[in-house]
LOZARO-398028 format. One record per residue (C-alpha): residue number from 1; residue in one letter; x negated, y negated, z negated. Coordinates in pm, 1 decimal, decimal comma. Example, Ala and Ser with C-alpha at 12.3 -4.5 7.8 and 13.67 -1.06 7.14 Angstrom:
! LOZARO-398028
1  A  -1230,0  450,0  -780,0
2  S  -1367,0  106,0  -714,0
***
This chain:
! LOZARO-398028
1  X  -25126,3  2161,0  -18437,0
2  X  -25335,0  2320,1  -18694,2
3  X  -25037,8  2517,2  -18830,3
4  X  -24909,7  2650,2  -18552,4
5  X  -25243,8  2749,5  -18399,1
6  X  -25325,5  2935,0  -18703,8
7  X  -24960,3  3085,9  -18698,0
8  X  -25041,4  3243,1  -18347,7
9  X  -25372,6  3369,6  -18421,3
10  X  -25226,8  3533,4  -18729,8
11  X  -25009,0  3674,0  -18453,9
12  X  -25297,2  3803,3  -18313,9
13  X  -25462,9  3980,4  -18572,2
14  X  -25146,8  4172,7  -18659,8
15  X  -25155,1  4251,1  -18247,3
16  X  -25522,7  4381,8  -18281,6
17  X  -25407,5  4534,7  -18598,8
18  X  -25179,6  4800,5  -18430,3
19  X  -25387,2  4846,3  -18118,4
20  X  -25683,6  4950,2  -18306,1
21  X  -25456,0  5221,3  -18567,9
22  X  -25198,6  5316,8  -18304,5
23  X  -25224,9  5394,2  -17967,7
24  X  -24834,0  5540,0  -17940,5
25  X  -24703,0  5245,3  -18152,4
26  X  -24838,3  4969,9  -17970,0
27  X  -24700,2  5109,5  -17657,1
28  X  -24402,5  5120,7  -17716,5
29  X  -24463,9  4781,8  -17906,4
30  X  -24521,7  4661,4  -17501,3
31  X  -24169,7  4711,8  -17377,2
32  X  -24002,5  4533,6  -17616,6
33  X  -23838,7  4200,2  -17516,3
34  X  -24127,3  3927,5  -17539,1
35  X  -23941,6  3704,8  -17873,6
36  X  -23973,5  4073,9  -18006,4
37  X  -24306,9  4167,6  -17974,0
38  X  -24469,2  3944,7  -18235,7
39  X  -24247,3  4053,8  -18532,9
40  X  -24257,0  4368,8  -18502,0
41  X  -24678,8  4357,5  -18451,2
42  X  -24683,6  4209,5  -18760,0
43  X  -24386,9  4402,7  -18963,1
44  X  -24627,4  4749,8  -18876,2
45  X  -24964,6  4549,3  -18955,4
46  X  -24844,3  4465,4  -19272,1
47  X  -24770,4  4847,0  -19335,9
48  X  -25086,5  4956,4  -19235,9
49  X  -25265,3  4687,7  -19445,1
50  X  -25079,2  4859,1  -19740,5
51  X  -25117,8  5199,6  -19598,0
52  X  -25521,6  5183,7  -19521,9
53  X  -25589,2  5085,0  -19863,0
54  X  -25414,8  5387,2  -20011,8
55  X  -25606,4  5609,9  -19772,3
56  X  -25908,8  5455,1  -19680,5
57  X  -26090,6  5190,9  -19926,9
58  X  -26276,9  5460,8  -20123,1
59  X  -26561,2  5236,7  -20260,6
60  X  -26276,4  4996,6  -20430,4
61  X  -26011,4  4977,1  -20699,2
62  X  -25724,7  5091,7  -20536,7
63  X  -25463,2  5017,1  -20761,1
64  X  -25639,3  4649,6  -20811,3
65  X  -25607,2  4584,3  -20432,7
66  X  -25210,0  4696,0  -20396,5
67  X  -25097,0  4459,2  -20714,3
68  X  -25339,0  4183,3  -20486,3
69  X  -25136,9  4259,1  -20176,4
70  X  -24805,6  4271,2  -20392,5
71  X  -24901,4  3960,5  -20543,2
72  X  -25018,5  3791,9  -20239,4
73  X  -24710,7  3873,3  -20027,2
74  X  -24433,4  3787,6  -20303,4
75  X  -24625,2  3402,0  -20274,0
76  X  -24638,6  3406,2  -19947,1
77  X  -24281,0  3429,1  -19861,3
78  X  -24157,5  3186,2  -20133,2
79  X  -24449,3  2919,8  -20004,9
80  X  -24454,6  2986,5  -19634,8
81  X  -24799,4  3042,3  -19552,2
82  X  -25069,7  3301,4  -19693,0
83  X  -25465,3  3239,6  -19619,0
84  X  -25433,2  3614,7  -19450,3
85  X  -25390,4  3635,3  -19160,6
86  X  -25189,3  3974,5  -19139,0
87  X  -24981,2  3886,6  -19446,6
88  X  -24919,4  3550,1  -19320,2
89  X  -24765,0  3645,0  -18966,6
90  X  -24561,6  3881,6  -19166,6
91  X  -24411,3  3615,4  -19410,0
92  X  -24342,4  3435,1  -19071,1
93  X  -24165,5  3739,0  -18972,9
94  X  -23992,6  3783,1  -19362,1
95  X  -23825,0  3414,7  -19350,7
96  X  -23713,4  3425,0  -19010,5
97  X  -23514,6  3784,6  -19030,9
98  X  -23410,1  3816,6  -19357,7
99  X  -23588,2  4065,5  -19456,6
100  X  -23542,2  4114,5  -19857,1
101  X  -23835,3  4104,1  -20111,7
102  X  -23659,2  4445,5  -20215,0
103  X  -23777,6  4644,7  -19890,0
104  X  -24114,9  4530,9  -19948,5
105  X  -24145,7  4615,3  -20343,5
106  X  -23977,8  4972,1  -20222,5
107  X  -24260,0  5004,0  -19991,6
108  X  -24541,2  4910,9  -20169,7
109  X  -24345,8  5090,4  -20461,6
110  X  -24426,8  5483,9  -20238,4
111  X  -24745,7  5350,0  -20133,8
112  X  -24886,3  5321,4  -20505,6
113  X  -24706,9  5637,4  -20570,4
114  X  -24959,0  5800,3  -20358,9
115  X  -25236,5  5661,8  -20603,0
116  X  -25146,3  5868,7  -20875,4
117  X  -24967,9  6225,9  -20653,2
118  X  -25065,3  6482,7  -20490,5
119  X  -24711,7  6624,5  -20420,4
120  X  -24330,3  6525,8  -20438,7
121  X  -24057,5  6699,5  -20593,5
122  X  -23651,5  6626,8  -20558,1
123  X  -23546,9  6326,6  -20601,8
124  X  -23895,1  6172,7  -20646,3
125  X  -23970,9  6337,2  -20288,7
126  X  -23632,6  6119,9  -20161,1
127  X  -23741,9  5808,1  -20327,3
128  X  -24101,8  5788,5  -20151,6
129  X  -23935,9  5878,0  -19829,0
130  X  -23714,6  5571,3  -19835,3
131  X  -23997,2  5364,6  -19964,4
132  X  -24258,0  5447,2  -19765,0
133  X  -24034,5  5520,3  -19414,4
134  X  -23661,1  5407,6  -19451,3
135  X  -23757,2  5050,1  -19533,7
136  X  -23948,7  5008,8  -19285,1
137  X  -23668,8  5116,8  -19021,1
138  X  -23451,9  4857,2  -19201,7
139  X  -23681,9  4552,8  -19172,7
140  X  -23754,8  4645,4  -18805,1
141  X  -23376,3  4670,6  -18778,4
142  X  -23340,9  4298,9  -18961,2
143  X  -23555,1  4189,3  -18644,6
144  X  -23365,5  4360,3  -18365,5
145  X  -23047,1  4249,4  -18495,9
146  X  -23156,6  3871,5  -18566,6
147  X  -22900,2  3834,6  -18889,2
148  X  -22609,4  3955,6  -18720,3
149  X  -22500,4  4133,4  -19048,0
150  X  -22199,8  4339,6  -18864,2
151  X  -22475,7  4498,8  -18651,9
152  X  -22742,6  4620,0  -18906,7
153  X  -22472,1  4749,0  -19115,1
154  X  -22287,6  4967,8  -18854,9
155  X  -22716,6  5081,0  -18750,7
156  X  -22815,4  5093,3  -19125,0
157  X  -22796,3  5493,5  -19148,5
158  X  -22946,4  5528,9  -18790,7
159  X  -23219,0  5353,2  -18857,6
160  X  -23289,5  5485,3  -19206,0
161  X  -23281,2  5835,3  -19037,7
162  X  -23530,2  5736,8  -18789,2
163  X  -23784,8  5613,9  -18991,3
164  X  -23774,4  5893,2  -19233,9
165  X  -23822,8  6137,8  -18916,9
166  X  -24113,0  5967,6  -18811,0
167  X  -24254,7  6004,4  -19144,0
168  X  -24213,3  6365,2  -19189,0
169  X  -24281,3  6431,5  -18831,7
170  X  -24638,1  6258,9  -18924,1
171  X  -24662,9  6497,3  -19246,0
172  X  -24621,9  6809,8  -19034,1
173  X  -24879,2  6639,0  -18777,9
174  X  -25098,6  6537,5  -19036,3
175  X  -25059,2  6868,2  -19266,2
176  X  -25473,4  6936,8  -19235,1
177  X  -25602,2  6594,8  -19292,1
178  X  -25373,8  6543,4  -19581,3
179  X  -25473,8  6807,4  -19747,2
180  X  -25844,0  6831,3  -19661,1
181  X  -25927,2  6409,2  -19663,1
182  X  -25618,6  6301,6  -19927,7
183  X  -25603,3  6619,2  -20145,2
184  X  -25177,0  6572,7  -20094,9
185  X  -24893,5  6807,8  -19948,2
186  X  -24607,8  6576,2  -19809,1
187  X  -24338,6  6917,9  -19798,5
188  X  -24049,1  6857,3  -20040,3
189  X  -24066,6  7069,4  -20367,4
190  X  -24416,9  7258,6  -20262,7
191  X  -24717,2  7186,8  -20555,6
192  X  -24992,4  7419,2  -20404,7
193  X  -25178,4  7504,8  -20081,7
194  X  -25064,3  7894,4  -20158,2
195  X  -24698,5  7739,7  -20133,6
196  X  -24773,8  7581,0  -19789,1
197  X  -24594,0  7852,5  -19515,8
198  X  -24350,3  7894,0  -19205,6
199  X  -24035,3  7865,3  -19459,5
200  X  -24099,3  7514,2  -19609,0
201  X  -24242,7  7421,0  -19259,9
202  X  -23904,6  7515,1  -19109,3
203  X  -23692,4  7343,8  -19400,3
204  X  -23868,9  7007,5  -19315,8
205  X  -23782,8  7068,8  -18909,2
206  X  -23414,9  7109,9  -18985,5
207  X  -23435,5  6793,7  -19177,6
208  X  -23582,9  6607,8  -18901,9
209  X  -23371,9  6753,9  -18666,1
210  X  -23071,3  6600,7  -18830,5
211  X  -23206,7  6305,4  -18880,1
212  X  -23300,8  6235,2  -18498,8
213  X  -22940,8  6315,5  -18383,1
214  X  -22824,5  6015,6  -18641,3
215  X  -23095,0  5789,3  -18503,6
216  X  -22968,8  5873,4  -18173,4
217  X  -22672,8  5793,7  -18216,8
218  X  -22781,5  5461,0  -18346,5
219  X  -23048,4  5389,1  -18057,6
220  X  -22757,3  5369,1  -17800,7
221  X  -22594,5  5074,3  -17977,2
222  X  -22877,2  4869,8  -18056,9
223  X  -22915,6  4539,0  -17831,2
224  X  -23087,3  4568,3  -17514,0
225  X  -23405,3  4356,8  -17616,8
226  X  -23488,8  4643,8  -17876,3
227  X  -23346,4  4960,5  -17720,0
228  X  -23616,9  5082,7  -17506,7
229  X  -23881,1  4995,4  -17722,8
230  X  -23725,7  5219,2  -17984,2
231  X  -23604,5  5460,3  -17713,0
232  X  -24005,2  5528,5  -17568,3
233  X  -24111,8  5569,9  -17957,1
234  X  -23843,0  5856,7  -18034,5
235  X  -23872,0  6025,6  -17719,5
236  X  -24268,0  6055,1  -17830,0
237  X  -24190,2  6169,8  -18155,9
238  X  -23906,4  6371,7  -17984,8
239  X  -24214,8  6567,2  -17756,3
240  X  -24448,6  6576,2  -18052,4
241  X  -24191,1  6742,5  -18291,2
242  X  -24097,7  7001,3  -18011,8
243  X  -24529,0  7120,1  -17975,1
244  X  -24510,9  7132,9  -18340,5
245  X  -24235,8  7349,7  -18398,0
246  X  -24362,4  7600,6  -18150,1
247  X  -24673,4  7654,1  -18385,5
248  X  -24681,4  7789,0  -18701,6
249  X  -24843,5  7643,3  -19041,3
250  X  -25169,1  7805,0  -19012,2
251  X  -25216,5  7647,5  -18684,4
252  X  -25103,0  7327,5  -18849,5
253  X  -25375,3  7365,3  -19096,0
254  X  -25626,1  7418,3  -18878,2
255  X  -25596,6  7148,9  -18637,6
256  X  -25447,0  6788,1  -18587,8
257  X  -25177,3  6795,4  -18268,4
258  X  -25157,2  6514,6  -18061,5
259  X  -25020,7  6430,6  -17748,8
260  X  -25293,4  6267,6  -17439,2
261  X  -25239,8  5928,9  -17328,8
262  X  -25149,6  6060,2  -16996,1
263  X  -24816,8  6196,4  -17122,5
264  X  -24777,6  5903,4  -17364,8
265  X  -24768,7  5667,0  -17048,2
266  X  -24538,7  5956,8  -16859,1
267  X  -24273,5  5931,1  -17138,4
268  X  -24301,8  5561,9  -17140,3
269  X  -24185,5  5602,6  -16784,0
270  X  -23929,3  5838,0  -16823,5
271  X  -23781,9  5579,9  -17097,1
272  X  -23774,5  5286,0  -16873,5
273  X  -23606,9  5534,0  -16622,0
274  X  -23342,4  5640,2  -16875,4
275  X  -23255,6  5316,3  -17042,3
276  X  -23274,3  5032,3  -16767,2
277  X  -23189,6  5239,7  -16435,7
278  X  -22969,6  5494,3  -16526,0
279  X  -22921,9  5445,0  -16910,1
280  X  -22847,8  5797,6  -16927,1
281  X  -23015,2  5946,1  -17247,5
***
């Protein structure tokens, strides 16, 4: 009894977890198939566990807390449990899935790249993108395929490409803050704010573009329990790409753009339209 009710409030706190950080996520988060809703929870609060101490725990050792969470996590897979709660529900999530040990030491591999950079460059730019976004597709991919290996391999691109557009959809988003709060510039080969303009801007889009027509392509063939959960999240990120590539980068730079919750809950309707009435998208 004690187990399992510790389990499901671990549950919980990953649920509060992406509530609190994402508005858009846990939306879409909503409309997934109920035996899908806890896993994924706590696959993203794991990431933002990871991903808040990188950006946000100032007043500590950095560095010292990501080799804790590295630590912590590797020991909490091979032993089943973990004393927190966010790391334990993901373990949960880990052992059930499938999900290798190698996605999470690429992830946490980016994340502690962004200890020490300020910039990316070539093949170093590639590597944190698969890290830090890729990865992340694939384990969300482990759970919406529930070890049918036939099925993540044929969506293994697709889903790659979709979590590396999310990311760089984010950096274009999140050009100002970056810069101004992080002191880091997330376009490929550009070292300097004087490098920052419409050119490497549009490079990025094209990229992006690309990528969303792959993870398109892959959306339509994943199983019905995950489709329009990942369906309402690209056709967000699909609306927020589109206002961003009508500005340029000085707009970028001067402001963060978002979309209001009134069109975030309009697209979640349209989505439901599209993939359980007419499944036309």
């Amino acid at each position: 009894m004690g187990y399992n009710l510790y389990n499901k409030i671990s549950y919980d706190v990953s649920d509060l977890f992406t509530k609190r950080y994402s508005t858009s996520f846990s939306l879409a988060i909503k409309v997934f198939d109920v035996d899908l809703r806890q896993a994924i929870n706590s696959v993203y609060g794991f990431v933002r566990l990871a991903d808040e101490i990188v950006d946000s725990f100032h007043d500590f050792d950095k560095a010292v807390l990501m080799r804790e969470i590295r630590e912590d996590v590797h020991l909490a897979v091979v032993d089943g449990i973990s004393i927190n709660p966010i790391i334990n529900s993901f373990q949960l999530v880990v052992n059930s899935f499938g999900i290798p040990m190698e996605y999470i030491d690429k992830f946490l591999d980016s994340m502690e790249m962004d200890l020490t950079n300020n910039y990316y460059h070539g093949k170093e730019y590639d590597k944190y993108i698969y890290g830090s976004a890729e990865v992340v597709g694939l384990m969300c991919l482990k759970v919406f395929c529930d070890n049918d290996k036939t099925l993540f391999a044929e969506l293994e691109q697709s889903a790659r490409a979709l979590g590396s557009a999310f990311q760089k959809v984010n950096f274009l988003r999140d050009i100002s803050s970056d810069l101004s709060e992080r002191g880091r510039i997330y376009l490929r080969n550009v070292s300097d704010l004087k490098l920052i303009d419409n050119r490497s801007k549009i490079l990025l889009e094209n990229e992006i573009e690309e990528e969303f027509k792959v993870a398109l392509s892959g959306i339509k063939k994943l199983p019905r329990s995950a489709m329009l959960g990942v369906y309402s999240a690209y056709l967000y990120y699909s609306v927020l790409f589109k206002k961003i590539k009508s500005l340029k980068v000085n707009d970028l730079l001067s402001r963060r753009v978002r979309i209001s919750n009134l069109t975030k809950f309009s697209l979640l309707c349209k989505s439901i339209i599209r993939v359980r009435l007419i499944k036309a998208f």
